[in-house]
N, C-alpha and C positions, 0 to 999 in steps of 0.2 A: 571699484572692482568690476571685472568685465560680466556679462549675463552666464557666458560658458564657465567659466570659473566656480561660482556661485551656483551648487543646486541643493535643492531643500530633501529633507528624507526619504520623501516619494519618491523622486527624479531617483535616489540612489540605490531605493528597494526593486525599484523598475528594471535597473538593468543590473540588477545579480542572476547569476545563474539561476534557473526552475528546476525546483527539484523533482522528483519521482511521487508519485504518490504513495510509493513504497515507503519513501524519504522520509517523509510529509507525517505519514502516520506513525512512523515510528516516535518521530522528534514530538508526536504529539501525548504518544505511550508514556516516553521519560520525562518530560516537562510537568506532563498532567496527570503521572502517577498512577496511569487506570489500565495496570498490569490483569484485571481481573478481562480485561478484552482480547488479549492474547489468545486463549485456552477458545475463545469464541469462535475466533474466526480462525483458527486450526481446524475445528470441528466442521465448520462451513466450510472451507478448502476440502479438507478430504470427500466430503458427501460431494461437493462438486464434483472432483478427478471423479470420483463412484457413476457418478449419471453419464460423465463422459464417456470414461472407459464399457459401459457400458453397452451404450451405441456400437463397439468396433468388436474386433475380433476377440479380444480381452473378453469379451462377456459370458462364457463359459468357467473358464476361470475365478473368474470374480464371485460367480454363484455356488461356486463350490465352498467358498471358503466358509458361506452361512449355511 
């Protein structure tokens, strides 16, 4: 059998498409069950956009709502 013919797991995980690390975490959420992570980093997101929008013109706005 020729060498090109013939490739081992690696060789074949190698050139699959790369996913997202969007991808990545999600496929890591339903596999491994740790739905309690979700709620996590929603709450980290939003405080993030928070500090963002904060910096820009939004930031009036934003302090009204508290």
């Amino acid at each position: 059998m020729p060498q090109d013919e013939k490739k081992t797991e690696f060789e074949e995980a190698g050139q699959e498409e790369q996913m997202s690390l969007v991808q990545e975490f999600l496929l890591f959420v339903v596999e491994n069950k740790k739905w309690w992570l979700a709620p996590i980093l929603l709450v980290l997101g939003l405080v993030g956009l928070l500090v963002m929008l904060s910096s820009t013109g939004a930031a009036p706005f934003i302090y009204t709502l508290f």
